[in-house]
C-alpha positions in Angstrom: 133.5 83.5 117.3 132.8 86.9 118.2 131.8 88.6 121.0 127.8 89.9 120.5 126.5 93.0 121.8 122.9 93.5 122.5 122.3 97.2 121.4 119.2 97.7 122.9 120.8 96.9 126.5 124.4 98.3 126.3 123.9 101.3 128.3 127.6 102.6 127.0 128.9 102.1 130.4 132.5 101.5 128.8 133.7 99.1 131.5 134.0 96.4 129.2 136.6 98.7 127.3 139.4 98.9 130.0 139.0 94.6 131.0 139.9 93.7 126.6 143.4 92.9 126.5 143.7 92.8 123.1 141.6 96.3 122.9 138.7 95.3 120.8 136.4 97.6 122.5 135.4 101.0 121.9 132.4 102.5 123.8 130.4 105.7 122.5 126.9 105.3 122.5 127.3 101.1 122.7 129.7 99.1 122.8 131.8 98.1 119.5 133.9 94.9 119.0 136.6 94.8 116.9 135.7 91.0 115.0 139.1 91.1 113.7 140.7 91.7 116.8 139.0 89.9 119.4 140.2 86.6 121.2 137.0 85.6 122.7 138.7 85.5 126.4 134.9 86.8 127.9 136.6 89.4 130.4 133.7 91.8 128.6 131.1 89.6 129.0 132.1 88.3 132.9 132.0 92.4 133.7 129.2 93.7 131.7 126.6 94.9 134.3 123.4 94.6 132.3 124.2 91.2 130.8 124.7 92.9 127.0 127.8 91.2 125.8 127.6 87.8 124.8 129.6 85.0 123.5 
């Protein structure tokens, strides 16, 4: 299982980024996650402010 982003509400905030401690985040416009990489732990989803990570 992979993290989901909801595109149309990532507002590119990039505070998810700095909370992955495996670094499967990287913020430009959205937020993209690394499938590969990811451990599911939900410290992205538990700080996203407008709800647009998922697991």
């Amino acid at each position: 299982m992979v993290v989901n982003v909801v595109e149309d509400a990532c507002i590119g905030c990039g505070q998810c980024e700095p909370e992955c401690p495996v670094d499967a985040i990287a913020v430009n416009d959205i937020a993209v996650i690394d499938g590969d990489t990811c451990i599911d732990c939900g410290n992205c989803v538990d700080i996203c402010p407008v709800d647009a990570l998922s697991l």
